[in-house]
KOLDOBA-244128 format. One record per residue (C-alpha): residue number from 1; x, y, z. Coordinates in steps of 0.2 Angstrom, whole numbers, padded with zeros to 4 digits, always signed. Each point is the difference from the previous one (the first is absolute). Layout:
BEGIN
<r i="NUM" x="X" y="Y" z="Z"/>
...
END
This chain:
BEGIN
<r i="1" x="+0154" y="-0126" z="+0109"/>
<r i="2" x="-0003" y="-0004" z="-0017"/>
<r i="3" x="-0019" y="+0001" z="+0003"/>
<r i="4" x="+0004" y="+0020" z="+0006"/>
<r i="5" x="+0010" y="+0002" z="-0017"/>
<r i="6" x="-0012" y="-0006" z="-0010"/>
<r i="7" x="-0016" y="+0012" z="+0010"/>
<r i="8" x="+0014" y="+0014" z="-0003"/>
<r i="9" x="+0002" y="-0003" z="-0019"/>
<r i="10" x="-0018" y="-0001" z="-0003"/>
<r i="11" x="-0004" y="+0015" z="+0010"/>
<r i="12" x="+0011" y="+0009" z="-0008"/>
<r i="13" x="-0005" y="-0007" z="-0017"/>
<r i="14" x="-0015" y="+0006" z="+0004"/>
<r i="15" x="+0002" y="+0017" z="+0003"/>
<r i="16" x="+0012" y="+0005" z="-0016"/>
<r i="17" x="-0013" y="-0009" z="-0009"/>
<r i="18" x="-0010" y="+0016" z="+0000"/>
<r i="19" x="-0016" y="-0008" z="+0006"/>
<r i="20" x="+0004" y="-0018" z="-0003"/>
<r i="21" x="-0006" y="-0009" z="+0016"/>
<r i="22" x="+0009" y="-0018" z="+0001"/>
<r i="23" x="-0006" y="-0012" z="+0014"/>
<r i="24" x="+0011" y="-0015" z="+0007"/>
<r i="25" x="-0008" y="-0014" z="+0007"/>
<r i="26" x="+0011" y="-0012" z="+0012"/>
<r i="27" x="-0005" y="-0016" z="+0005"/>
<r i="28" x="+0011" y="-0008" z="+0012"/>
<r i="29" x="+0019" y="-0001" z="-0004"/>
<r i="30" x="+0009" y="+0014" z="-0012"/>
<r i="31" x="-0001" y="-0016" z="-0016"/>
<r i="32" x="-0019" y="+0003" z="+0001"/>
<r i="33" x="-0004" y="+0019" z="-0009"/>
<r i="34" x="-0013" y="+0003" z="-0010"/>
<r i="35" x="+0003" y="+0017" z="-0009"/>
<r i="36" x="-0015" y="+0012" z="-0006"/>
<r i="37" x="-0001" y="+0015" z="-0010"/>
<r i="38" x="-0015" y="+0013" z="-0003"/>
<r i="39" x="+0002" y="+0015" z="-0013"/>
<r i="40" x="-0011" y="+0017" z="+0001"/>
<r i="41" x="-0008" y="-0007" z="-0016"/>
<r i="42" x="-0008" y="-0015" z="+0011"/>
<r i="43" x="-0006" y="+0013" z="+0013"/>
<r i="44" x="-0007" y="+0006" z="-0012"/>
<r i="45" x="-0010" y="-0015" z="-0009"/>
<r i="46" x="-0007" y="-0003" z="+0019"/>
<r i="47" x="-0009" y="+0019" z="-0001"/>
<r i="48" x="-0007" y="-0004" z="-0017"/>
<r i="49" x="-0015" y="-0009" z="+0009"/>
<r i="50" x="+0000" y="+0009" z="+0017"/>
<r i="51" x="-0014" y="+0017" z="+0002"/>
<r i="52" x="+0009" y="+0015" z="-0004"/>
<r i="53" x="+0005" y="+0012" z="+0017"/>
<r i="54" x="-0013" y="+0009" z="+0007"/>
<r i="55" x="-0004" y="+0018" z="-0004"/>
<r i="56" x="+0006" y="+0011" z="+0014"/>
<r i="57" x="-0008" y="+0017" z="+0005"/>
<r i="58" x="+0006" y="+0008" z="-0015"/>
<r i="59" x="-0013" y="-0002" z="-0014"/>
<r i="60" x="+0009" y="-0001" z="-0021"/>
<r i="61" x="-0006" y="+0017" z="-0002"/>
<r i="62" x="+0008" y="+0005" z="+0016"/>
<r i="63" x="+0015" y="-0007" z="-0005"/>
<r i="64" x="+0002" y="+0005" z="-0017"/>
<r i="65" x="-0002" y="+0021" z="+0006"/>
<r i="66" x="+0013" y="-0003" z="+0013"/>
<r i="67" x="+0012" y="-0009" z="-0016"/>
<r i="68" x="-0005" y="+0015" z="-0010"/>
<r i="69" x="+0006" y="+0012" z="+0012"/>
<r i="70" x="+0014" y="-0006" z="+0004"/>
<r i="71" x="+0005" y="-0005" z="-0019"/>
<r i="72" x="-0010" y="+0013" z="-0013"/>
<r i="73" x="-0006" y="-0009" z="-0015"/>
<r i="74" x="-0013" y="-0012" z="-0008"/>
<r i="75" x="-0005" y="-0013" z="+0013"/>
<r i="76" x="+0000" y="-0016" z="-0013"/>
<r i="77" x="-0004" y="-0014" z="+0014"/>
<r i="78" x="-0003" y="-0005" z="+0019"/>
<r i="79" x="+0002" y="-0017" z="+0008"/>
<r i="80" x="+0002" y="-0005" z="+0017"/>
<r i="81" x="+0014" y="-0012" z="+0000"/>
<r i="82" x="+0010" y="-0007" z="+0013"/>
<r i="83" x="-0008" y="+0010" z="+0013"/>
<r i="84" x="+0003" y="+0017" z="-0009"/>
<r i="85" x="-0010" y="+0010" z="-0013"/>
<r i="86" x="+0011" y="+0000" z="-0015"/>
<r i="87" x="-0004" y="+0014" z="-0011"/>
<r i="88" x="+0006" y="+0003" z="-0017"/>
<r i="89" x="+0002" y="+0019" z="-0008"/>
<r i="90" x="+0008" y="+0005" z="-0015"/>
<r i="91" x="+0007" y="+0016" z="+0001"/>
<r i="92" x="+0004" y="+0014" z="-0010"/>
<r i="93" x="+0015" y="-0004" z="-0013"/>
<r i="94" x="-0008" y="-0018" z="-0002"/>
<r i="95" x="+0008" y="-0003" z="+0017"/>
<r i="96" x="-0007" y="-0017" z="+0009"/>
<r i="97" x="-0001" y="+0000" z="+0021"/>
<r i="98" x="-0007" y="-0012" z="+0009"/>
<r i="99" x="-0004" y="+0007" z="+0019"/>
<r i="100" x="-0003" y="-0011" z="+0014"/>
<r i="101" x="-0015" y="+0007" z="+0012"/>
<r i="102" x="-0004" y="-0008" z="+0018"/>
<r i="103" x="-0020" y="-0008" z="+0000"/>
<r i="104" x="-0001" y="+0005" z="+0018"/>
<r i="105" x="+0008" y="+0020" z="+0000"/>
<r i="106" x="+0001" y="+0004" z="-0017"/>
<r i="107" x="+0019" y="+0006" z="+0000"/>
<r i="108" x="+0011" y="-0004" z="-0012"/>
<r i="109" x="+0011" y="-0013" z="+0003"/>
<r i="110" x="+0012" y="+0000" z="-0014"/>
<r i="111" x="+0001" y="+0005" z="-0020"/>
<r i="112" x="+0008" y="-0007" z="-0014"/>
<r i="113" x="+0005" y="+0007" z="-0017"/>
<r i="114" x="-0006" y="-0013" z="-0012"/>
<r i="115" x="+0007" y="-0006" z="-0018"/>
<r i="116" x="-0014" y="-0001" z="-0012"/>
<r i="117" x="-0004" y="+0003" z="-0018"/>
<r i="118" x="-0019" y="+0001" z="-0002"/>
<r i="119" x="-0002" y="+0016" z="+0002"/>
<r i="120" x="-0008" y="+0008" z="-0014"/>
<r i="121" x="-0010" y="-0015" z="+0000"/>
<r i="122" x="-0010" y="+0007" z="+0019"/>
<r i="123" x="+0002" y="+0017" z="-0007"/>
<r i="124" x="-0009" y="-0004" z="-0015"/>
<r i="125" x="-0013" y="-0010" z="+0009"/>
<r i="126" x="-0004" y="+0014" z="+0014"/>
<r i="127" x="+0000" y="+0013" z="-0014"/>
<r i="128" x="-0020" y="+0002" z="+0001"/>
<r i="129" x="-0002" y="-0007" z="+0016"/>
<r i="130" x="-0011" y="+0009" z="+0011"/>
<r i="131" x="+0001" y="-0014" z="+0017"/>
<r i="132" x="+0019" y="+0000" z="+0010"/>
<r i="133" x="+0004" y="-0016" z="+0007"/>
<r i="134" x="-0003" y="+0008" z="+0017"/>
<r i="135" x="-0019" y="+0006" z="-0007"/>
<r i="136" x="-0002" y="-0019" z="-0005"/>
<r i="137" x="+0006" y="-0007" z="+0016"/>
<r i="138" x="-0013" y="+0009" z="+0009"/>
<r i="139" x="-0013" y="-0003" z="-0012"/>
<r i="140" x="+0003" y="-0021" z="+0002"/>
<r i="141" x="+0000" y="+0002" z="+0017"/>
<r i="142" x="-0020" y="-0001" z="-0001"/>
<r i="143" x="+0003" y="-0019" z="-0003"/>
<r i="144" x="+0011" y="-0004" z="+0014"/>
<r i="145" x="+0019" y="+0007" z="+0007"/>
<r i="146" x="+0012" y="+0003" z="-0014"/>
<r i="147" x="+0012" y="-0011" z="-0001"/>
<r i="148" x="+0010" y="+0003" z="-0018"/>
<r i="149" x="-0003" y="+0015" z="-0014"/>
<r i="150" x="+0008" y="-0001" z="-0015"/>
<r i="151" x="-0001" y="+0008" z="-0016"/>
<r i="152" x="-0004" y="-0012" z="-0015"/>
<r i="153" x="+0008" y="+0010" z="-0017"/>
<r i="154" x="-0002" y="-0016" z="-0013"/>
<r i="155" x="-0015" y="+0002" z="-0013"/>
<r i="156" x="-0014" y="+0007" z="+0000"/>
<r i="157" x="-0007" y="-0004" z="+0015"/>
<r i="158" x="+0011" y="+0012" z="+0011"/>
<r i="159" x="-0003" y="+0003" z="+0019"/>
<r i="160" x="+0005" y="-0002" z="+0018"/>
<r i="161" x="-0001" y="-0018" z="+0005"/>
<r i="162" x="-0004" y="-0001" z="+0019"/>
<r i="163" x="+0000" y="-0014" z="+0011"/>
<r i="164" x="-0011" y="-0001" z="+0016"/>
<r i="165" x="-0001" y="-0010" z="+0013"/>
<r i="166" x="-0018" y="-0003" z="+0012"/>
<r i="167" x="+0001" y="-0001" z="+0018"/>
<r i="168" x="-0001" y="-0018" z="-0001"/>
<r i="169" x="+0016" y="-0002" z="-0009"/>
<r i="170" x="-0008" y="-0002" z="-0020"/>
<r i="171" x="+0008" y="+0009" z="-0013"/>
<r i="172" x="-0005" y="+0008" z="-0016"/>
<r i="173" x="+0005" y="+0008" z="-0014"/>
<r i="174" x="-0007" y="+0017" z="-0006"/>
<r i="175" x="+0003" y="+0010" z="-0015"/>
<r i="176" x="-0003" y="+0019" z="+0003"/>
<r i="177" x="-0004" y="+0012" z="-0017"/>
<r i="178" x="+0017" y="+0014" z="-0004"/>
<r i="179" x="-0015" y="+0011" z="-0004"/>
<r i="180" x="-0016" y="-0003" z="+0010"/>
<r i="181" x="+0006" y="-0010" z="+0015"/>
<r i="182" x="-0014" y="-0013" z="-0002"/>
<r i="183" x="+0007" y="-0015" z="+0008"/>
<r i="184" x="-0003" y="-0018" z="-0008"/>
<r i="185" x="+0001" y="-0016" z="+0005"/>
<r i="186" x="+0018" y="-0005" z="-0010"/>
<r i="187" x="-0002" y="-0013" z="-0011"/>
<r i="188" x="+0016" y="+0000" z="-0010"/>
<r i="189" x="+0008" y="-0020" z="+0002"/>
<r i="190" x="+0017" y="+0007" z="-0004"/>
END
């Protein structure tokens, strides 16, 4: 009985913990409990080593078209995480969205209104720009499948920083011109 209580209490633990996951270990009689405890931050630390998902059907480019009609605006970055294309936009009004897009069907899965304050700083960086992050996606793609376009708006070496992976799993980082597209093996060590 006080084996069932305790299961109960920690399951229940774990589910108004909001994505806590506790695990309870018994070894023989109800005296002999170990307890565990795992957070979404260790979930996390394990991924830091693991390759990133595959790219579905749905190319960067592809996705970033399909966030763009759905959520007009400035497409700032693209990344395929947690088994969905996440794409940034910036709206008019200096309004952020991030817009969730399915690698295998391209629909949208879900939006998001985001706070952010840099604003003005994209803006000012994309003020002469020739390339769209959707332009640069494709561009990269020369170099392997798209994994990640983001804009770089710090200094004077401004561009689209894109990150490819080759069908054997390597990956590499590229920096694509705002002007001429001429992609370039990214050597920044930030």
């Amino acid at each position: 009985m006080k084996r069932n209580i305790v299961i109960a209490v920690v399951t229940a633990a774990a589910l108004v913990g909001g994505g806590t996951a506790t695990a309870l270990a018994v070894a023989g009689d109800d005296d002999d409990t170990t307890s565990v405890t795992r957070t979404d931050d260790d979930r996390d630390d394990d991924r830091d080593g693991a390759p990133a998902p595959a790219a579905g059907k749905v190319t960067a480019a592809e996705a970033i078209a399909a966030a763009l009609d759905h959520t007009p605006g400035t497409a700032v970055s693209a990344e395929l995480d947690d088994g969905s294309w996440e794409i940034d936009v910036l709206a008019e009004g200096d309004a952020w969205h991030t817009v969730r897009i399915a690698p295998d069907s391209g629909k949208v899965l879900g939006a998001q209104q985001d706070d952010e304050d840099d604003a003005a700083e994209v803006r000012a960086a994309l003020k002469n720009a020739k390339v769209t992050a959707e332009q640069a996606a494709r561009t990269a793609e020369s170099k392997g499948t798209v994994v990640s376009v983001d804009l770089d708006d710090d200094g004077d070496d401004r561009g689209w920083e894109t990150e490819t992976r080759a069908s054997g799993g390597d990956e590499r980082e590229w920096k694509v011109d705002l002007k001429s597209a001429t992609v370039t093996a990214d050597r920044d060590d930030d």
